[in-house]
N, CA, C and O atoms as CSV, one atom per row, in Angstrom:
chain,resi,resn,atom,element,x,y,z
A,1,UNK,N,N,0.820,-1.189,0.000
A,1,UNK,CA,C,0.000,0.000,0.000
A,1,UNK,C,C,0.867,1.257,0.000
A,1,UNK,O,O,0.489,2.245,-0.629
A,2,UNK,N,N,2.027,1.260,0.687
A,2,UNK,CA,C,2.732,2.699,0.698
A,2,UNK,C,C,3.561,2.764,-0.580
A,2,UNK,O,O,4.101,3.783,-1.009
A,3,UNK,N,N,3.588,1.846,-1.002
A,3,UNK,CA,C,4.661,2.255,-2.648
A,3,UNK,C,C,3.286,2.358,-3.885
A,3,UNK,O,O,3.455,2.322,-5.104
A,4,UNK,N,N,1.879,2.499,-3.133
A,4,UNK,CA,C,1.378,2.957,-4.499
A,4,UNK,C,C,0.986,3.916,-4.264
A,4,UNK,O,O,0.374,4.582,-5.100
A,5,UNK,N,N,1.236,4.373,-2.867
A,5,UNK,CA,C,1.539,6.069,-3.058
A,5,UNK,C,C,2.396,6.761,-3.531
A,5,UNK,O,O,2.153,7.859,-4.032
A,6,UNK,N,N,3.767,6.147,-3.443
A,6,UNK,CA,C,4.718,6.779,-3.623
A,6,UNK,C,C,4.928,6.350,-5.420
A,6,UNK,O,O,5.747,6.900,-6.157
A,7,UNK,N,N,4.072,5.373,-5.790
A,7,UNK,CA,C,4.529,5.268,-7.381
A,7,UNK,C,C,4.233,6.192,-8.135
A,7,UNK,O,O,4.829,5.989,-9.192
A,8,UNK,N,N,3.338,7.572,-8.220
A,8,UNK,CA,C,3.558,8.678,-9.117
A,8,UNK,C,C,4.943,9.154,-8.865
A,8,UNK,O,O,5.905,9.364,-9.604
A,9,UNK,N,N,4.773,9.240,-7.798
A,9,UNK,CA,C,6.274,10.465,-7.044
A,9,UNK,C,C,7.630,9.557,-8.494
A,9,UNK,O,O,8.164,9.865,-9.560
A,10,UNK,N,N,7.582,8.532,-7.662
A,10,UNK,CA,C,8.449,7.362,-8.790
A,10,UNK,C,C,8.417,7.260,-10.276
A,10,UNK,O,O,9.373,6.965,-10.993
A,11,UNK,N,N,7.536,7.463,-10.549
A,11,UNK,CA,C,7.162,7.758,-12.117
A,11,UNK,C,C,7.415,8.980,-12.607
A,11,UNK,O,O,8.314,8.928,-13.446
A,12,UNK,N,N,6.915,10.253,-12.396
A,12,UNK,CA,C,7.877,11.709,-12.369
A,12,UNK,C,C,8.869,11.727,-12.010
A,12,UNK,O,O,9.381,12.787,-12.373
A,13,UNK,N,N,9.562,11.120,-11.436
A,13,UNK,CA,C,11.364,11.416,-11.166
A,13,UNK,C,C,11.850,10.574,-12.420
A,13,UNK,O,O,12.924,10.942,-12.895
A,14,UNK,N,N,11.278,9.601,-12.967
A,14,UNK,CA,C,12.184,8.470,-13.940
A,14,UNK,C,C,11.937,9.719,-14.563
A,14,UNK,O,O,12.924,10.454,-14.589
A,15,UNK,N,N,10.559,10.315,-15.239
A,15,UNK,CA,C,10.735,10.398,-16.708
A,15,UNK,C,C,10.930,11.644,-16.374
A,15,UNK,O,O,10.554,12.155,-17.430
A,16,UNK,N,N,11.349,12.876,-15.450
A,16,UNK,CA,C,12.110,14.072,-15.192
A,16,UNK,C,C,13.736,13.623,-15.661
A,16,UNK,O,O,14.343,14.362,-16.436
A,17,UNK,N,N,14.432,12.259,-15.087
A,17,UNK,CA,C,15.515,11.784,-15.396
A,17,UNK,C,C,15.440,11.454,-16.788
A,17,UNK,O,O,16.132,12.152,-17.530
A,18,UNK,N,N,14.922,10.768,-17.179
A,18,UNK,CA,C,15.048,10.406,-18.684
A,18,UNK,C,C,14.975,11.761,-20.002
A,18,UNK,O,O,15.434,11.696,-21.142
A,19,UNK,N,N,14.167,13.026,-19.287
A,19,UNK,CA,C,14.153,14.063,-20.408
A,19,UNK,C,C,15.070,14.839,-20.247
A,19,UNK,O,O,15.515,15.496,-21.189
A,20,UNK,N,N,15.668,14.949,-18.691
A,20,UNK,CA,C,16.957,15.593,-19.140
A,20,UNK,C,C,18.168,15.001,-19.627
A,20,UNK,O,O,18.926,15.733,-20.264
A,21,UNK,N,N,18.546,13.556,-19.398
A,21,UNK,CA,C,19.120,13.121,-20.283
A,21,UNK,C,C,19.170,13.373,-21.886
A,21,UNK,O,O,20.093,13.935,-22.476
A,22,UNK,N,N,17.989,12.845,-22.473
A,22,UNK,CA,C,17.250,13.475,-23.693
A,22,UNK,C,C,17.979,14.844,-23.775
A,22,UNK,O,O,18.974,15.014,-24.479
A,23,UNK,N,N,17.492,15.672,-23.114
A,23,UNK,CA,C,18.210,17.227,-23.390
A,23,UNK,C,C,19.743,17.311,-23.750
A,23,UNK,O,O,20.375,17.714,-24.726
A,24,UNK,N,N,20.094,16.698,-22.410
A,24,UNK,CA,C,22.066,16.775,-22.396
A,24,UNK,C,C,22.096,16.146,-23.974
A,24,UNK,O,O,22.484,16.937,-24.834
A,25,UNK,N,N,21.775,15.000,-24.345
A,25,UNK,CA,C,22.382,14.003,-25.212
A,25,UNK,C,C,22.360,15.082,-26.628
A,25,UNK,O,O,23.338,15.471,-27.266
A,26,UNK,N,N,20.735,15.437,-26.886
A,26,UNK,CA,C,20.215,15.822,-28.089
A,26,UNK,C,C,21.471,17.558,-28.248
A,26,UNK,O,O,21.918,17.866,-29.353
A,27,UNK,N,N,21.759,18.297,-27.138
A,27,UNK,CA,C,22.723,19.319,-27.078
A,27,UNK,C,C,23.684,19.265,-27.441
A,27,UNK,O,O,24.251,20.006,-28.243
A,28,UNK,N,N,24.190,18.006,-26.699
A,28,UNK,CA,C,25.421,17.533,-27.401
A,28,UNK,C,C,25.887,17.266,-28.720
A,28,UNK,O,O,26.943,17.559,-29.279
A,29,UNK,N,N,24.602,16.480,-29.202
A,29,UNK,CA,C,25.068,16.421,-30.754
A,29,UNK,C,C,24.627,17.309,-31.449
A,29,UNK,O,O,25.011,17.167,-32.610
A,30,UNK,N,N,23.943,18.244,-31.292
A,30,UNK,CA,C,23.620,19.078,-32.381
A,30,UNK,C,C,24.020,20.314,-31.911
A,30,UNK,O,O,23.999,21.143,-32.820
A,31,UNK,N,N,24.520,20.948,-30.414
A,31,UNK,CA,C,25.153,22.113,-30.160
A,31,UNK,C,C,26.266,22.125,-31.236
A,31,UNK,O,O,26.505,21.175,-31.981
A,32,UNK,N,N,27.073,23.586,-31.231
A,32,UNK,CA,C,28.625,23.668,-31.661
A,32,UNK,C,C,29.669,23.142,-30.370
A,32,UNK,O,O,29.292,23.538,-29.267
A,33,UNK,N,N,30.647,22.490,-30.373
A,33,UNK,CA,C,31.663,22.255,-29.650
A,33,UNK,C,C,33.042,22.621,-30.272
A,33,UNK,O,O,33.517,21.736,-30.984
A,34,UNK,N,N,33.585,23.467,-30.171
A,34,UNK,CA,C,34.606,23.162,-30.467
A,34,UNK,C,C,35.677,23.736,-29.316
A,34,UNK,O,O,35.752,24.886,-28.884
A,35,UNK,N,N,36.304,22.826,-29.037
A,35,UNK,CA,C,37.265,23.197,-27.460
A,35,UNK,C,C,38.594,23.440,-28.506
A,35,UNK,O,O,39.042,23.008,-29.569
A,36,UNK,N,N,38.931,24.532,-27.346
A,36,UNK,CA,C,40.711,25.292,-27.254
A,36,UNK,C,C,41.158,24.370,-26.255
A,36,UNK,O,O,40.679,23.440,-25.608
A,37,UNK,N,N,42.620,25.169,-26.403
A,37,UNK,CA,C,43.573,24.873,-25.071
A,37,UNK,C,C,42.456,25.790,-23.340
A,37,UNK,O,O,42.025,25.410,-22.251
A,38,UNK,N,N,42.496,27.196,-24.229
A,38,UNK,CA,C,41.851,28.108,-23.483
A,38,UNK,C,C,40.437,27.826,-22.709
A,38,UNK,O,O,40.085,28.321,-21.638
A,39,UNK,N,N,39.539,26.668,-23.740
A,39,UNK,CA,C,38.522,26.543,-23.099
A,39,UNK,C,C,38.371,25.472,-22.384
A,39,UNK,O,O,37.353,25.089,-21.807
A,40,UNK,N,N,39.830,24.791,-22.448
A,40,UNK,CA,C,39.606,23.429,-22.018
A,40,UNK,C,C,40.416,23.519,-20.415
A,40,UNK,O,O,40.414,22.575,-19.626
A,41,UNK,N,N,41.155,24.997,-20.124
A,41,UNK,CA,C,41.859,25.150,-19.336
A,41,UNK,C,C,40.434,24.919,-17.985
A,41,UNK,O,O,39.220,24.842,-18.175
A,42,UNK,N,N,41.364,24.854,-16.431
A,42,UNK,CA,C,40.273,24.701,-15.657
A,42,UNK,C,C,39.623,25.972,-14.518
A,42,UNK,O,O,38.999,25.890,-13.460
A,43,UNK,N,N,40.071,27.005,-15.254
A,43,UNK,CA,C,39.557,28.327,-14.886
A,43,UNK,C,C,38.641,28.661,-16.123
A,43,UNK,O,O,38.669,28.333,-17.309
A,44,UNK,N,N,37.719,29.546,-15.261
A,44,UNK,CA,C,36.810,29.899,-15.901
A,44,UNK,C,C,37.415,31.366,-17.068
A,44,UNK,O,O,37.189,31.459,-18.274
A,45,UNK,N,N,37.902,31.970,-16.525
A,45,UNK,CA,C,38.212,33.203,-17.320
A,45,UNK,C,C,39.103,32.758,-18.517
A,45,UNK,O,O,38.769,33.237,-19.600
A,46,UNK,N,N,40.147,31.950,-18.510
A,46,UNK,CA,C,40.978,31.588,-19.555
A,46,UNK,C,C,42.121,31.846,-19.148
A,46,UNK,O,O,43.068,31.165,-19.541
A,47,UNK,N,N,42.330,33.100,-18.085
A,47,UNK,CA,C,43.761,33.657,-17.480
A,47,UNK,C,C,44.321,32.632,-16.687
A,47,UNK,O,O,43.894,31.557,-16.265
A,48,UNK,N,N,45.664,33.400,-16.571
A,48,UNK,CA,C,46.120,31.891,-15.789
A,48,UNK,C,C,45.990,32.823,-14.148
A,48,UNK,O,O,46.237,34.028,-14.097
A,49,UNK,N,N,45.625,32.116,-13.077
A,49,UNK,CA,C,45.433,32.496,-11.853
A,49,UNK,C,C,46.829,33.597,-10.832
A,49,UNK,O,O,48.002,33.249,-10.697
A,50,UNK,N,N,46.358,34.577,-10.407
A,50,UNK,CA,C,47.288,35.132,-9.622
A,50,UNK,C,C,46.997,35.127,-8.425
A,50,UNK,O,O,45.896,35.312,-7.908
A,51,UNK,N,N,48.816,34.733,-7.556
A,51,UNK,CA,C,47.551,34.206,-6.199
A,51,UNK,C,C,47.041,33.060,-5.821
A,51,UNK,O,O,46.631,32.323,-6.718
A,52,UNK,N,N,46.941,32.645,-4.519
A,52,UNK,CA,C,46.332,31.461,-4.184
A,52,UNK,C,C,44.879,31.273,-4.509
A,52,UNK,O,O,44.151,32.243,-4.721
A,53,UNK,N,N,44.392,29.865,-4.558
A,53,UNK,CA,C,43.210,30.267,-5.420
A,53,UNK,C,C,41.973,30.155,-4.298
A,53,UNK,O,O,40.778,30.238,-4.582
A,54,UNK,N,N,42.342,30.017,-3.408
A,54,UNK,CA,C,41.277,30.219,-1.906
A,54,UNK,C,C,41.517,31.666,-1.376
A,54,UNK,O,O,42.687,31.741,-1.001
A,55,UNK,N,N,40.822,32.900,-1.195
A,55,UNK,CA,C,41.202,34.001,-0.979
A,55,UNK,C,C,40.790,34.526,0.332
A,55,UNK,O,O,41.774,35.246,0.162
A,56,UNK,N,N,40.276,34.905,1.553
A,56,UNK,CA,C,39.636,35.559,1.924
A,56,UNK,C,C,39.173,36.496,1.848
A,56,UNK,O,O,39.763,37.374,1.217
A,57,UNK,N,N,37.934,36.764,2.431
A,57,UNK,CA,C,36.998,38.224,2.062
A,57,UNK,C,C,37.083,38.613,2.896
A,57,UNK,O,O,37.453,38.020,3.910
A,58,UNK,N,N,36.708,40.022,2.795
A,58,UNK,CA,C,36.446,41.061,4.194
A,58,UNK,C,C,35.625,40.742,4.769
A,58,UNK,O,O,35.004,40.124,3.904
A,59,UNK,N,N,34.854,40.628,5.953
A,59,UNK,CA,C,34.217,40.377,7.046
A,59,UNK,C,C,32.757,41.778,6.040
A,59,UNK,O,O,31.558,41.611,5.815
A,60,UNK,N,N,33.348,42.544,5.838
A,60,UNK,CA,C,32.146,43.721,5.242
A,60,UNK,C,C,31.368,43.134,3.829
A,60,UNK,O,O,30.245,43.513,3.498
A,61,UNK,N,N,31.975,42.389,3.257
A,61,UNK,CA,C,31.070,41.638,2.252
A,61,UNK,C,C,29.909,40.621,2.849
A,61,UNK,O,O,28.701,40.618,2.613
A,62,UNK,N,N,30.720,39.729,3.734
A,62,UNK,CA,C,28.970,39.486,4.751
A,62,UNK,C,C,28.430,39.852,5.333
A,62,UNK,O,O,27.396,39.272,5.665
A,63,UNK,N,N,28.824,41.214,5.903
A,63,UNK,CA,C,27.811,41.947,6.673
A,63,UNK,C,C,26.694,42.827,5.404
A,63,UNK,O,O,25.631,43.358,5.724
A,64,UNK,N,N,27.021,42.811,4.569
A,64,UNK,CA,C,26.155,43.489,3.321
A,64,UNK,C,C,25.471,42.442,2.655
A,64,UNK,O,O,24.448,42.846,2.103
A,65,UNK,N,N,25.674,41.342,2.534
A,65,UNK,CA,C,25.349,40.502,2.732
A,65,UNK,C,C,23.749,39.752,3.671
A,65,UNK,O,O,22.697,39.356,3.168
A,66,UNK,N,N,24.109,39.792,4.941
A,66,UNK,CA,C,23.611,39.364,5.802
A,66,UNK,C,C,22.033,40.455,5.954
A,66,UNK,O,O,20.855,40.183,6.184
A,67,UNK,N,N,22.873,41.905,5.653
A,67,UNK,CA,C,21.698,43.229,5.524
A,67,UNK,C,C,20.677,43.058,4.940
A,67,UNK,O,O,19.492,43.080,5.273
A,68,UNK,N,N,21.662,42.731,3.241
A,68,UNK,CA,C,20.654,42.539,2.139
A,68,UNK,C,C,19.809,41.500,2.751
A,68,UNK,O,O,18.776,42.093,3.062
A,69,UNK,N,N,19.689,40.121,3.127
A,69,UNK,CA,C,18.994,39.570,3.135
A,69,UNK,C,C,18.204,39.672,4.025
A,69,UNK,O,O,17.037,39.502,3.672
A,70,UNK,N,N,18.402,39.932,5.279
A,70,UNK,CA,C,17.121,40.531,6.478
A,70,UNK,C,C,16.593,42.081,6.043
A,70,UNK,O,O,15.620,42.475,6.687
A,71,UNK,N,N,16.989,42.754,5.293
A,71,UNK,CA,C,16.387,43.833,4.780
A,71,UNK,C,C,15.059,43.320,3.841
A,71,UNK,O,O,13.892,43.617,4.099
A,72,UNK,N,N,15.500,42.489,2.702
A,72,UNK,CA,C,14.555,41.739,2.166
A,72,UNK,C,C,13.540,41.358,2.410
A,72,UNK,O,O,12.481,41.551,1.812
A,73,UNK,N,N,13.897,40.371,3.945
A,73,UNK,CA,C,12.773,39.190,4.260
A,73,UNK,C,C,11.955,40.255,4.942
A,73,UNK,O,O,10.755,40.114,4.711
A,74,UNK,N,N,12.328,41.548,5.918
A,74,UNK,CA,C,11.226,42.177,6.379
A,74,UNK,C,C,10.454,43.034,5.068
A,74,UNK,O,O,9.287,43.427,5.074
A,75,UNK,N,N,11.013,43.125,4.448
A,75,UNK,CA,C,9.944,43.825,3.382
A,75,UNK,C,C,9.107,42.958,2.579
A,75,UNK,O,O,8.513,43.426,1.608
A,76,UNK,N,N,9.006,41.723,2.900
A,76,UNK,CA,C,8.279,40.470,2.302
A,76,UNK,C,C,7.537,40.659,3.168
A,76,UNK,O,O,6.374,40.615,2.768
A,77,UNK,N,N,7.669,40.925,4.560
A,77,UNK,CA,C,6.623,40.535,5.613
A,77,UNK,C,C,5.645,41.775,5.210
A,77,UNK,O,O,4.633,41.753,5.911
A,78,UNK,N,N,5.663,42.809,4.310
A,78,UNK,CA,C,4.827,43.907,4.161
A,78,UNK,C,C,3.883,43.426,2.800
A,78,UNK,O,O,3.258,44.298,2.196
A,79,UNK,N,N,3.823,42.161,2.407
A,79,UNK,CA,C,3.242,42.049,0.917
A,79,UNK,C,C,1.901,41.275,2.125
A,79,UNK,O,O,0.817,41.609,1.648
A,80,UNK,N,N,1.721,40.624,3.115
A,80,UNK,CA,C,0.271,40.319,3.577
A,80,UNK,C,C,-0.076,41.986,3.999
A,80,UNK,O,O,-0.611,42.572,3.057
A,81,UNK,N,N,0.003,42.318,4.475
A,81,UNK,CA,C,0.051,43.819,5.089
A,81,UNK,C,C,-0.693,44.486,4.008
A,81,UNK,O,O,-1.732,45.064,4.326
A,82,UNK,N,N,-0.248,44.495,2.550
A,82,UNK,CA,C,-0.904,45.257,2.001
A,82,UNK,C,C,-1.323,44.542,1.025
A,82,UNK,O,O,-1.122,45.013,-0.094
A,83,UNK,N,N,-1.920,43.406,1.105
A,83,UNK,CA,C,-3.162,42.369,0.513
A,83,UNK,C,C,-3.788,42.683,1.399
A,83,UNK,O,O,-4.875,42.875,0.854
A,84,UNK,N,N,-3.968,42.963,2.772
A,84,UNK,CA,C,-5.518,42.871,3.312
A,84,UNK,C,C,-5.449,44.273,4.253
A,84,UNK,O,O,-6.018,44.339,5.343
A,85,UNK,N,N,-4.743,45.276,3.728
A,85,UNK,CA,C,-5.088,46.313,4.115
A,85,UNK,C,C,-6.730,46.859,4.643
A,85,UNK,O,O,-6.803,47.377,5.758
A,86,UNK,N,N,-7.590,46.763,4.073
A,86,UNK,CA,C,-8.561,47.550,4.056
A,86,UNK,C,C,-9.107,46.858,5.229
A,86,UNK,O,O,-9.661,47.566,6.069
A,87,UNK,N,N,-9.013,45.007,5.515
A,87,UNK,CA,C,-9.833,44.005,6.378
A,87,UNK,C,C,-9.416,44.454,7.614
A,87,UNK,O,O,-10.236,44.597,8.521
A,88,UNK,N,N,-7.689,44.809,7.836
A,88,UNK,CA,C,-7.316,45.202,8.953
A,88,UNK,C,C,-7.232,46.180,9.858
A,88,UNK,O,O,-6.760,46.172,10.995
A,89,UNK,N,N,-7.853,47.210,9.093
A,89,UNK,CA,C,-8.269,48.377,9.872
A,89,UNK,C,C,-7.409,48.953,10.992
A,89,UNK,O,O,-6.317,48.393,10.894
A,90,UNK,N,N,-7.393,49.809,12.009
A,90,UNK,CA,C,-6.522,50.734,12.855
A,90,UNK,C,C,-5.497,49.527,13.302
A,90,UNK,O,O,-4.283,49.640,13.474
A,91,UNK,N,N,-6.373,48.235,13.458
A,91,UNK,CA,C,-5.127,47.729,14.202
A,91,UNK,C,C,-4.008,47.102,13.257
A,91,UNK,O,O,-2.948,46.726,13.757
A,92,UNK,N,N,-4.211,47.006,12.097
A,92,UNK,CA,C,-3.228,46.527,11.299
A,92,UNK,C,C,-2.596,47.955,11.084
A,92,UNK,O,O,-1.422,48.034,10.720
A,93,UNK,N,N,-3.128,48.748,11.237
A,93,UNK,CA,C,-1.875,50.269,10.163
A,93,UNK,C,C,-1.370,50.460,11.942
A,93,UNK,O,O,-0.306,49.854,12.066
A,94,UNK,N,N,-1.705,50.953,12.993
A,94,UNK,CA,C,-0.676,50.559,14.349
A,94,UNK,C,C,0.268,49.389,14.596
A,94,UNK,O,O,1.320,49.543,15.216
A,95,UNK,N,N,-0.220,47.929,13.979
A,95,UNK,CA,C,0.662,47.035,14.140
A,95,UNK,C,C,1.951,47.182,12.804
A,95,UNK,O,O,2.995,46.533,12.740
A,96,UNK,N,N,1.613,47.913,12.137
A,96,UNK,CA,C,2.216,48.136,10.529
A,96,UNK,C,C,3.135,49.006,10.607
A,96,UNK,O,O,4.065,48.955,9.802
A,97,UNK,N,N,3.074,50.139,11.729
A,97,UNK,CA,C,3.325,51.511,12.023
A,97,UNK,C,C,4.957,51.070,13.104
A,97,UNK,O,O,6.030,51.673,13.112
A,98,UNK,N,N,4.487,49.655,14.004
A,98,UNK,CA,C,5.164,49.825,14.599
A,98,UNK,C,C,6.523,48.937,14.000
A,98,UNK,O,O,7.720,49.142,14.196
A,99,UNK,N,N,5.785,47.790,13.130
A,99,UNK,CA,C,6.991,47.280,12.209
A,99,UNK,C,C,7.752,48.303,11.659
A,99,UNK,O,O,8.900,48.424,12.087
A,100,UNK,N,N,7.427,48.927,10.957
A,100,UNK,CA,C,8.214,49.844,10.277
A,100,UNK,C,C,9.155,50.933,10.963
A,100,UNK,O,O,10.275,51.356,10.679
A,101,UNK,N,N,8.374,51.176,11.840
A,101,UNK,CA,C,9.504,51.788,12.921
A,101,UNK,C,C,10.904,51.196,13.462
A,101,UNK,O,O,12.088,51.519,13.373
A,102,UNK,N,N,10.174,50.182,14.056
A,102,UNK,CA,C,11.777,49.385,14.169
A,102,UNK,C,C,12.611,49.214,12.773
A,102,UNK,O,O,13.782,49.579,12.666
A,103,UNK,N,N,11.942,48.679,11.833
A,103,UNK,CA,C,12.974,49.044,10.558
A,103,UNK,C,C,13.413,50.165,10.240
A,103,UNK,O,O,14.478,50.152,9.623
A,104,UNK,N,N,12.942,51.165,10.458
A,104,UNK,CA,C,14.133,52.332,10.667
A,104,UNK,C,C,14.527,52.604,11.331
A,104,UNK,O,O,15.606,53.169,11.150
A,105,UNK,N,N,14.075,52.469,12.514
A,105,UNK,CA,C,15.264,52.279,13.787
A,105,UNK,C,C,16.850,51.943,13.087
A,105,UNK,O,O,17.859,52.635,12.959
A,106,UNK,N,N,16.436,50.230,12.639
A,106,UNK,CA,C,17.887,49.583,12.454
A,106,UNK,C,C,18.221,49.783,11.203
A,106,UNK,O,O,19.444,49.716,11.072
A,107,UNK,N,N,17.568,50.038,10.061
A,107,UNK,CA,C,18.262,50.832,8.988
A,107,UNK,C,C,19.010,52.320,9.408
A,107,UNK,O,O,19.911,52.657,8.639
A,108,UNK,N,N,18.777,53.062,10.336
A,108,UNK,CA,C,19.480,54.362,10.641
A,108,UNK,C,C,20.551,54.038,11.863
A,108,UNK,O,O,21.408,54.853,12.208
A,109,UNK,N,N,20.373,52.653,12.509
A,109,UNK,CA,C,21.599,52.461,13.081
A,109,UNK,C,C,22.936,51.623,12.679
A,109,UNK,O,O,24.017,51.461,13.243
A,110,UNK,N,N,22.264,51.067,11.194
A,110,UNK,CA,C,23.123,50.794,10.526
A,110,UNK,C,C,23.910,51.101,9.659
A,110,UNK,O,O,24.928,50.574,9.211
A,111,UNK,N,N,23.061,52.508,9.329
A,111,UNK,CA,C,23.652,53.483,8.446
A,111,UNK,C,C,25.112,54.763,9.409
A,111,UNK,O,O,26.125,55.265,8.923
A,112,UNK,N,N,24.546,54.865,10.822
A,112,UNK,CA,C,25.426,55.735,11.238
A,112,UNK,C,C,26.500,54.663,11.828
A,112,UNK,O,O,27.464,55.148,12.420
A,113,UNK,N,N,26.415,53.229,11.715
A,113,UNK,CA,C,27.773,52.994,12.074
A,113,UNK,C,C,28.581,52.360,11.089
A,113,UNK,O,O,29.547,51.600,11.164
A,114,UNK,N,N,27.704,53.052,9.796
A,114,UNK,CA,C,28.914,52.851,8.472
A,114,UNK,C,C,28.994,51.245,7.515
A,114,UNK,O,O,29.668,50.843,6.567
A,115,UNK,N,N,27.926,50.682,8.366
A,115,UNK,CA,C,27.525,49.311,7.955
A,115,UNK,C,C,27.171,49.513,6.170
A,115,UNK,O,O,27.401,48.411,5.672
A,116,UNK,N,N,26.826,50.246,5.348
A,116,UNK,CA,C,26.259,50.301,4.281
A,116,UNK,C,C,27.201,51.227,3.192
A,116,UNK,O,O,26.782,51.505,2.068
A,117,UNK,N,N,28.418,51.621,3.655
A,117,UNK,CA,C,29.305,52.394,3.404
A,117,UNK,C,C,30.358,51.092,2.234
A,117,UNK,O,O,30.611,49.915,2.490
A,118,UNK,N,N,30.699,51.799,1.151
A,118,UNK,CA,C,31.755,50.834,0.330
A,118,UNK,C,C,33.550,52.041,0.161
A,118,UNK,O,O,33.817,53.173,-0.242
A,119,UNK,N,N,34.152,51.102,0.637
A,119,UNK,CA,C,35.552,51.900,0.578
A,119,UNK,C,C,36.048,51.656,-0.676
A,119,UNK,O,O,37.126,52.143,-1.019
């Protein structure tokens, strides 16, 4: 009984596997190929590498980083907010009022301690 639930699931993965095969194969022969030294090298650019090829980053690329993405996710939290604007009445634009506050709170305390700044 539990594998004839799971036999669609099983049946869409073969033939998801089998059409991209299909894809790769049919690309292959009818794309253009023609490899260099250059394209066959194992860098992407073609140059030859300067430098070790593990680098470290500044600590400020993930903090811009880390911004961007909690900057984001709270401004996602504003797309129910203003789908049901009208249903939610005083207490949604006070509960709305006070989200947003704290987001500028920490957008202006992130701005005066240079967090958003590029040297």
């Amino acid at each position: 009984m539990l594998i004839e639930q799971y036999l669609p699931i099983a049946i869409l993965l073969a033939i998801a596997i089998v059409l991209s095969l299909i894809v790769v194969f049919i690309s292959r022969i009818m794309g253009p190929f023609r490899p260099t030294a250059k394209k066959l090298s194992p860098y992407e650019s073609g140059m030859t590498p300067m430098g070790p090829a593990v680098r470290r980053f500044p600590v400020k690329f993930y903090l811009v980083a880390v911004l961007f993405i909690l900057f984001d996710v709270e401004v996602i939290f504003l797309l129910p907010y203003s789908i049901l604007v009208q249903d939610l009445g005083v207490y949604g634009l006070i509960t709305v009022s006070i989200f947003l506050t704290v987001l500028t709170i920490g957008f202006i305390y992130e701005w005066k301690k240079g967090a958003l700044e590029w040297e």
